[in-house]
N, C-alpha and C positions, 0 to 999 in steps of 0.2 A: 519845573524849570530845569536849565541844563548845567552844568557844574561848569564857571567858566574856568574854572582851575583845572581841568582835566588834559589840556596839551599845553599847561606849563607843568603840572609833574609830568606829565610823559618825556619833555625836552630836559627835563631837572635829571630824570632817571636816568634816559641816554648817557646827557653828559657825565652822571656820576659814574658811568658805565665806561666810557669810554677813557675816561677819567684813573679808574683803576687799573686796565689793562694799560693804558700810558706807564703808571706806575709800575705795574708787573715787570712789564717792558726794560724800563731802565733798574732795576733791582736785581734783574738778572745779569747784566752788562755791569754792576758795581757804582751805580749812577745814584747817588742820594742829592740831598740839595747842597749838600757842600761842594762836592763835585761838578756838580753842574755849573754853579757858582764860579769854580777857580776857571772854568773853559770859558763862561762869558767873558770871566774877564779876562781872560787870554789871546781871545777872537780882538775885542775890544784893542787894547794894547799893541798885538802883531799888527791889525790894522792901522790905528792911528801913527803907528813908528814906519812901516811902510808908506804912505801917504807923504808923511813929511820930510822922509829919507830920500825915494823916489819924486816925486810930482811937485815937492814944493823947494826941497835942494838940488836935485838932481845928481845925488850921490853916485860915482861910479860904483862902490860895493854897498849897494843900499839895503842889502839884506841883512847886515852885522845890528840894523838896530831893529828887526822884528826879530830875529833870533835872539838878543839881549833882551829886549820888553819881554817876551812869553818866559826865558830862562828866572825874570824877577817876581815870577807871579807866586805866591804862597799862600797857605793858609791866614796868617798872619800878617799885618803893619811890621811888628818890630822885625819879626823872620825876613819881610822885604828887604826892609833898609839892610840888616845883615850881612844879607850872601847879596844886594846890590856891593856893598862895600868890598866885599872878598871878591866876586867878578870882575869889580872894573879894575882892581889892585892885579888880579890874576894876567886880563888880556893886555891893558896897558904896558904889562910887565914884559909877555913877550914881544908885544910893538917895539918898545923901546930897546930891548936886546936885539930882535932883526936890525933896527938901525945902527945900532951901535957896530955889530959884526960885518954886515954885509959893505956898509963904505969900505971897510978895514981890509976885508979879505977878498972882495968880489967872486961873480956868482961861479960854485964851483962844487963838485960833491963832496967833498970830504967840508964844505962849507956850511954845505946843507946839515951834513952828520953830527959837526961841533955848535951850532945853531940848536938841533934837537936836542944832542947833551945837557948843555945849558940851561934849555928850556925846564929839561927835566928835573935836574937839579933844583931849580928855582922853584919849582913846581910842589916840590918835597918841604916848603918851609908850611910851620904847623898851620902858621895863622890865615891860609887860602884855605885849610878845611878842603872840603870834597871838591874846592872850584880849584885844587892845585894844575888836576891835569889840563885847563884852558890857558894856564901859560905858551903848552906845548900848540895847542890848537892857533892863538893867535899868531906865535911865531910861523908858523907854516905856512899860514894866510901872507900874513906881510911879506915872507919871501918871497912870493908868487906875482903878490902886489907891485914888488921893488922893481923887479927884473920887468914886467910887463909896463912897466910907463919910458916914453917915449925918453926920456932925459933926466938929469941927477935931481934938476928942480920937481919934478912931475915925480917921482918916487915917493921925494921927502912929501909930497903934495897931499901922496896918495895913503903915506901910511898917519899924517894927519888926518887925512878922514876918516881913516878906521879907527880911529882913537878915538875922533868924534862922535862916529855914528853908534859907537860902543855904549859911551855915555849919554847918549840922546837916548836910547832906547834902554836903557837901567832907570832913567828918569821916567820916563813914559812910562815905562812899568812898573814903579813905586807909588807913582802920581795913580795910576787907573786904580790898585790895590787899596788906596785909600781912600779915592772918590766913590768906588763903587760899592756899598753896605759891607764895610767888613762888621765880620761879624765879633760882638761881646758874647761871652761864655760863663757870668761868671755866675748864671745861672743853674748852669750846668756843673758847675765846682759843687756849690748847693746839694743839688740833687744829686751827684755822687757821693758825696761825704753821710747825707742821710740815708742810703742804700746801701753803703756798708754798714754804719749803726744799727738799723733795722735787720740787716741781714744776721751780725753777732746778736742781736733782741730776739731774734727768730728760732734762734738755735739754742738759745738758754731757757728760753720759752717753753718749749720741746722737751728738754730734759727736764728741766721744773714740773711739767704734766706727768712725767712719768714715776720722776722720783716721791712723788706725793702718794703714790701705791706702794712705797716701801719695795717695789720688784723690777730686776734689771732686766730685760732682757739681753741676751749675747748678740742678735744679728742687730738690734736696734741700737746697742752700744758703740758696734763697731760703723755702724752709720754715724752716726752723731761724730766721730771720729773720723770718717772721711769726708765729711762736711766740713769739719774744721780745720782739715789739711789743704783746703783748699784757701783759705781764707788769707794767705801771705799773698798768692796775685789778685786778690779781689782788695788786699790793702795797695799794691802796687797800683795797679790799675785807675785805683781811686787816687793816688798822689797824682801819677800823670795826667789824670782831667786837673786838679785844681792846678799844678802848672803851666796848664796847655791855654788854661783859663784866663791865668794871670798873663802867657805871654800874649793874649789876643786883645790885653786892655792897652797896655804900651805901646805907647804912641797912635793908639786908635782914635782918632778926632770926636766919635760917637761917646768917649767918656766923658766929654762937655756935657752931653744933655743930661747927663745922671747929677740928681742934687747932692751925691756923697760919692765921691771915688770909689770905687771898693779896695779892699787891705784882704788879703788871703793870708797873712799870718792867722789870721784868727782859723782858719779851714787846716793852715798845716797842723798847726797846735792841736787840733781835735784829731785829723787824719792819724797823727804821730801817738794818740791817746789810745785812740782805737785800733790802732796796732798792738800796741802793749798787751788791750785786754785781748783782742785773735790770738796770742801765743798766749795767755793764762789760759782761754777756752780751749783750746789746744792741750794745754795740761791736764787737765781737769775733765776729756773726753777720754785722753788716754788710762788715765786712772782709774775711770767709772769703764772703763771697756776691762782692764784688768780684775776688776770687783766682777763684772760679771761671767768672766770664765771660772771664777772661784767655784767652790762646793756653795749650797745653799747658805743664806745669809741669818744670821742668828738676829733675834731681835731687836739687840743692843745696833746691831751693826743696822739694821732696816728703821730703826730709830732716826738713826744718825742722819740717812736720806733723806728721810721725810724732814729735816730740823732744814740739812742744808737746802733743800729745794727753796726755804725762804730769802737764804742767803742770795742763791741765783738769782731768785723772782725778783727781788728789790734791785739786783746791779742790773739785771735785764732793763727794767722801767730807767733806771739811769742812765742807759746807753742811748736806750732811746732817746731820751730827751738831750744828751750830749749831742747827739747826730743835729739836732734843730737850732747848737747853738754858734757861731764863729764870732763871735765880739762879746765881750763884759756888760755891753749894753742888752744884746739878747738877753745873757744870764740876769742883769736889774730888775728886768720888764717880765717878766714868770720867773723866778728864783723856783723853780721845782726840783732843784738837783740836789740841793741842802735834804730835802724831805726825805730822797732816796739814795742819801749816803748816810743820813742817822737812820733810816731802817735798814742797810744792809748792816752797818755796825749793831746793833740792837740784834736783828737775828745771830752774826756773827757771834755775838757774847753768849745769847741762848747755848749755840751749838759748843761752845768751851763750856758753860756749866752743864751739860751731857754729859758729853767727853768723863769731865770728872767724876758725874754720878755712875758712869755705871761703864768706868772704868778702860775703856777703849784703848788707852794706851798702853795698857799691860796685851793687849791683844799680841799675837805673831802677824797679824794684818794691817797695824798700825801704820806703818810706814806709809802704806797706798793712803790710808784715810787722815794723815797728818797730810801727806800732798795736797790733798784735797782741800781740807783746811785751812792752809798756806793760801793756795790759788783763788777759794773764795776772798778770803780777807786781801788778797791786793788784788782781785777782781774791783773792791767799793774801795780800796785807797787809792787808784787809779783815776779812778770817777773825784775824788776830792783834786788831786794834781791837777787836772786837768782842769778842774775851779779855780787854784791857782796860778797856772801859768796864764787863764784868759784873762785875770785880774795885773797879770805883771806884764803882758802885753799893755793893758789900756793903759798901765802909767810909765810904761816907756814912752807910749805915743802920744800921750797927752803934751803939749805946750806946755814948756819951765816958763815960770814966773820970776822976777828980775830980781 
């Protein structure tokens, strides 16, 4: 018998074929789904604000409220409402400057000149943000508007409906940005926050494997070292997702159907932790890069590696687990972070009862491998802070009792 499956994979494969190259297609153009996303709902918006500008008021400048809807389209709910409030502040503003001057002065060049000033001027105040220079843009409109209607009443008529249509199409474009799936991110805060963790896990991991042979090498030093010089924009980077995160939840209607709001205090407080320990691994790269352009390392001193490697290996595993945690509640529900800050402290004290046996601080080397020392031991008190600040978030936030 014959395989009846055989031209639905073959339509399956097509489409999955044609399906990629779509993709290819728009990835080289810069076209991801978010992208794509803000154009639908930009088509969306310039449309319906045309339609109802044109065809259902019969606006003589009917185009001020497609250009206003697509100007209020953003990533973001809250980012909408935002720069809608700075725009209609912006164009309003020079509407009502045209009116005020042009009755005053009537139409004339050096009218037009002290109009523009104005605009500019006004345009310059902090709180219009980047929509300052559309004070300028409306004034210019309106004067154009004023002088072109047949009479004083038909003026005032006309720069009423710019004002109108202005705000009819900052609406429409608010309204579309929030009816159409915007999008919650605060999965993606998530997923950044543990991709820096793992990435500082990664890299102490690394040196832990090596330094357990007692032998540094020099080029693999200085890696480990410009690995860790990068790690101030990979904390950057990771703050801006969990903010970009928290601004897409604001005023997002979709945070109805979540049975728990999400709180990003819990994401900065870790973010902010795991900064701290990126500039001690940073220390602690630099140090170990300095150890190994030295002369060969004496035993005592190849001791000392092998003790500290425990000290890493233990804040490594507690990083990691810090990266899985943003709330007090995560920490209640697996408490594993307690286990691997009494083992970093435990190897820590190991490596001072060394120290003492077989004398290191009488070394002329000391100083590098006191850094070192330093940087482990607030490598695993960083990991404890960071226990409690999640604990002094949840009782900020908890509900007082009367």
């Amino acid at each position: 018998m014959g395989d009846d499956r055989g031209p639905d994979r073959a339509s399956s494969s097509v489409w999955n074929e044609l399906r990629g190259r779509l993709h290819g297609v728009l990835e080289r153009f810069g076209l991801n789904n978010d992208a794509l996303l803000l154009m639908l709902k930009s088509v969306v918006a310039a449309t319906l604000a045309w339609f109802i500008a044109e065809d259902v008021l019969g606006a003589p400048s009917s185009t001020f409220a497609p250009f206003s809807a697509v100007l209020m389209i953003h990533a973001t709910v809250s980012r909408s409402v935002n720069h809608s409030l700075r725009y209609v502040t912006a164009m309003v503003g020079g509407v009502v400057l045209a009116g005020i001057l042009l009755p005053l002065l009537g139409p004339a060049v050096w009218t037009f000149a002290l109009l523009v000033v104005s605009a500019l001027l006004l345009g310059q105040w902090r709180r219009l943000g980047s929509h300052g220079s559309q004070v300028t843009v409306a004034a210019m409109f309106s004067y154009a508007a004023f002088f072109q209607a047949s009479d004083r009443t038909s003026s005032w008529m006309q720069l009423a409906s710019i004002t109108g249509l202005i705000v009819l199409g900052c609406v429409i474009g608010v309204v579309t940005n929030l009816a159409i799936v915007p999008p919650l991110r605060y999965r993606t805060a998530e997923h950044g926050v543990q991709t820096l963790a793992h990435t500082l896990a990664r890299l102490l991991e690394d040196i832990t494997e090596r330094l357990r042979s007692g032998e540094l090498d020099a080029n693999q030093a200085e890696s480990w070292w410009e690995r860790a010089s990068e790690f101030r924009n990979t904390v950057a980077q990771t703050r801006y997702s969990v903010e970009d995160a928290a601004e897409t939840v604001r005023l997002n209607p979709r945070r109805l159907l979540l049975r728990r709001g999400p709180s990003f205090a819990g994401h900065r407080s870790t973010v902010s932790a795991l900064g701290s320990h990126s500039e001690q691994i940073y220390s602690i790269t630099r140090a170990l890069n300095d150890i190994s352009q030295a002369e060969r390392l004496d035993s005592a001193q190849k001791s000392f590696l092998v003790h500290y490697a425990d000290t890493l290996e233990a804040a490594a595993s507690g990083i990691r687990v810090l990266g899985d945690l943003h709330t007090y509640q995560d920490l209640r529900e697996e408490n594993e972070l307690d286990d691997r800050i009494e083992q970093g402290r435990s190897a820590h004290r190991s490596l001072s009862e060394l120290i003492d046996v077989h004398h290191l601080d009488k070394s002329s080397r000391w100083p590098v491998y006191e850094a070192l020392q330093i940087d482990g031991r607030r490598l695993v008190e960083e990991l404890a802070q960071a226990e409690h600040e999640l604990a002094r978030l949840e009782s900020t936030s908890r509900p007082r009792g009367p």
